[in-house]
N, C-alpha and C positions, 0 to 999 in steps of 0.2 A: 855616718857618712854625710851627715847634712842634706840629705835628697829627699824626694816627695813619697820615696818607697822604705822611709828607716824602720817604720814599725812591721813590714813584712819582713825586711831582713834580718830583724833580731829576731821573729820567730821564725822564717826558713832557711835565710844564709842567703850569704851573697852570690852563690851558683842556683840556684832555685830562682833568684830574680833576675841571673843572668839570661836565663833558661826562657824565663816568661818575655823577654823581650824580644826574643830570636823564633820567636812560637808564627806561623805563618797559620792564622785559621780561616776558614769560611763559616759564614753563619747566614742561612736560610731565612727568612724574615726577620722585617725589623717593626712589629707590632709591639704591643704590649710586652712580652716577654724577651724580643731582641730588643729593645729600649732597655727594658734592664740590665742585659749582656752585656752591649755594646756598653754602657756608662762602669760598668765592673769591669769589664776589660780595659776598661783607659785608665782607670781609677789602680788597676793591681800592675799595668806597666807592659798589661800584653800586647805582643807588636809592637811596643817602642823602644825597637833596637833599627838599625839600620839593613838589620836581617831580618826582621820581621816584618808582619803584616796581617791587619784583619781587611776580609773582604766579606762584602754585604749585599745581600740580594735583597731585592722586594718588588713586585713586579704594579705595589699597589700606590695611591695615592692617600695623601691625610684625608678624613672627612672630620666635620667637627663632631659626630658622635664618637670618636675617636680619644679627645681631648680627657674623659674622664680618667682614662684608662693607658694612656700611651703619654708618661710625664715628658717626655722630650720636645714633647710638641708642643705649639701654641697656634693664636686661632690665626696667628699670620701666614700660620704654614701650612692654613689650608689649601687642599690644591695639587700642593708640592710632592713629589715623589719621598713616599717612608723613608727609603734606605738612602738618600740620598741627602737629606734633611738630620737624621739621625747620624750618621758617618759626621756631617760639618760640627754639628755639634757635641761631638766624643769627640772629636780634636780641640773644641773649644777648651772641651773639660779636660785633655791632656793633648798640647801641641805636640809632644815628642811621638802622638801615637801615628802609626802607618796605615791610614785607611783607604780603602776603594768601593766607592759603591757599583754597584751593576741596579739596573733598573728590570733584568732578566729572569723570565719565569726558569727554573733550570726544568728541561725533558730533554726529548730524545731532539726537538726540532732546535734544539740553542746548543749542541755540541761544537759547532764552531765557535761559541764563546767558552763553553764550559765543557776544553778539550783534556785529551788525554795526559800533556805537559801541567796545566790545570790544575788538576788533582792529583798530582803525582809531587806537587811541589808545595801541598799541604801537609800539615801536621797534625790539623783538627776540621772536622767537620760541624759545624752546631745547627741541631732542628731550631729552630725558634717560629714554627708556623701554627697558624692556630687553628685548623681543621684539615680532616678530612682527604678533602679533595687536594688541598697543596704539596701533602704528605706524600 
């Protein structure tokens, strides 16, 4: 098909990446393991349908001991809000993808962000936190 997606499609067809473009997901942190998500999500085409959508939380900022371990980042982006930083740049790495970040811890006190229409208009949920307490 000449697109940036031909080697998925010869091995799952052209409805399977129909499929991944129209996927509306949320993903819970954008540290170390949602850096990786997010760049495999823009990279296999998810959310870059005009029905689709990733949406990204992270309530935290970059620090530089951060840098080892979280490739998205760099030391200019110290500072800057994770999921906010990581969203710009999965678009870098795939403009067609549909990103949002939220800067939002998800609980019981941020339901007026992360309401009942919300999550009802997901498809995928993804952990990407890395302890404990976030969980």
């Amino acid at each position: 098909m000449g697109c940036r997606y031909d080697d998925q499609i010869l091995v799952y067809g052209r409805e399977i990446q129909d499929k991944l473009g129209k996927v509306n997901t949320f993903m819970v942190g954008a540290g170390a393991l949602g850096c990786e998500l997010i760049k495999a999500f823009a990279c296999m085409g998810v959310g870059c349908s005009p029905q689709g959508k990733v949406s990204v939380t992270d309530n935290d900022n970059i620090e530089i001991s951060n840098l080892n371990r979280q490739f998205l980042f760099r030391k200019n982006n110290v500072g800057h809000s994770k999921s906010e930083v990581a969203c710009t740049i999965a678009k870098d790495i795939n403009p067609a993808l549909n990103v949002k970040d939220y800067q939002t811890r998800v609980g019981s006190d941020t339901e007026a962000v992360f309401n009942d229409p919300f999550w009802e208009s997901l498809d995928f949920v993804v952990n990407a936190v890395d302890n404990i307490k976030a969980r």
